[in-house]
C-alpha positions in Angstrom: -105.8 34.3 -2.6 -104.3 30.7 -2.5 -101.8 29.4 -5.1 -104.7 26.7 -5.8 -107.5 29.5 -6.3 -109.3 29.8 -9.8 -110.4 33.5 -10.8 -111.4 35.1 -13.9 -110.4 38.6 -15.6 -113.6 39.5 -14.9 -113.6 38.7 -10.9 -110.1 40.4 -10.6 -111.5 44.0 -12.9 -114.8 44.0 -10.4 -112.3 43.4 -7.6 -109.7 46.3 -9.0 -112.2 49.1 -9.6 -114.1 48.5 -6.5 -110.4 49.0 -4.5 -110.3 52.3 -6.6 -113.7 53.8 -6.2 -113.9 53.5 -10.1 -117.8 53.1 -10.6 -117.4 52.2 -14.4 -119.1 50.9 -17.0 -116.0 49.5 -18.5 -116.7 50.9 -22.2 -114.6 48.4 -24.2 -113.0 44.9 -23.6 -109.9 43.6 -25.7 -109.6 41.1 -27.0 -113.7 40.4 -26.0 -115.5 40.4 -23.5 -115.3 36.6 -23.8 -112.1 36.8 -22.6 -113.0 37.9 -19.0 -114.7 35.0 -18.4 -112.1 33.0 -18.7 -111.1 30.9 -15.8 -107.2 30.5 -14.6 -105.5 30.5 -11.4 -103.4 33.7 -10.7 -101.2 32.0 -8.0 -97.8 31.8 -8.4 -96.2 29.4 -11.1 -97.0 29.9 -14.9 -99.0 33.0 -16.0 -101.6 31.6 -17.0 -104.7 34.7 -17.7 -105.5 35.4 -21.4 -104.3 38.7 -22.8 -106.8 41.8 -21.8 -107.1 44.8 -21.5 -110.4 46.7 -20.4 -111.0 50.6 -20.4 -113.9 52.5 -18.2 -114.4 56.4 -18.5 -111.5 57.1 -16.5 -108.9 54.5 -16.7 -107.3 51.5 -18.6 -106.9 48.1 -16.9 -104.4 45.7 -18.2 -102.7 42.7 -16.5 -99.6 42.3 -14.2 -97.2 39.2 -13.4 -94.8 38.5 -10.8 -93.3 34.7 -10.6 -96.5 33.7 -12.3 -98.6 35.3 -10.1 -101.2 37.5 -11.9 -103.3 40.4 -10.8 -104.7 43.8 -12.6 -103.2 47.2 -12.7 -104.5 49.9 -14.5 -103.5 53.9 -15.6 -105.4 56.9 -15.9 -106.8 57.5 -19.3 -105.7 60.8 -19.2 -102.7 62.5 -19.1 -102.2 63.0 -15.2 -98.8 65.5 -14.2 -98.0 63.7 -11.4 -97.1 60.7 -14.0 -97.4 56.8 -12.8 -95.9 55.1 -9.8 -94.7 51.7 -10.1 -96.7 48.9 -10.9 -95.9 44.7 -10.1 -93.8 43.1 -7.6 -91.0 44.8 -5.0 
């Protein structure tokens, strides 16, 4: 994705539960789901995506900035043993 690009929540949550095999629904958008529609551009510079956070049946997306540049992570919903590894830049 180029620093110039112009994405929405929504774009980047298809785009993150596709790389995790997560077939959804998402059950519940916060703030809205007018939110995820939204445009911004996640390149690097000023973070500029609304705040969000969207859950499906088995995990909770929520975003991530590093330098301005913005993408989704997300958690299990439930309790997993093996805990969380990190999320954002290295």
């Amino acid at each position: 994705m180029s620093d110039d690009s112009v994405t929405t929540w929504r774009d980047l949550l298809r785009e993150a539960m596709e790389g995790l095999g997560d077939p959804g629904p998402v059950v519940a958008y916060a703030p809205d789901e007018a939110a995820f529609g939204i445009e911004f551009s996640p390149g690097y510079g000023l973070a500029e995506g609304p705040a969000m956070l969207a859950w499906t049946a088995t995990r909770v997306y929520f975003p991530l900035v590093d330098d301005g540049r913005e993408w989704l992570g997300s958690a299990p919903r439930d309790p997993q043993a093996a805990g969380q590894k990190h999320l954002g830049g290295e």
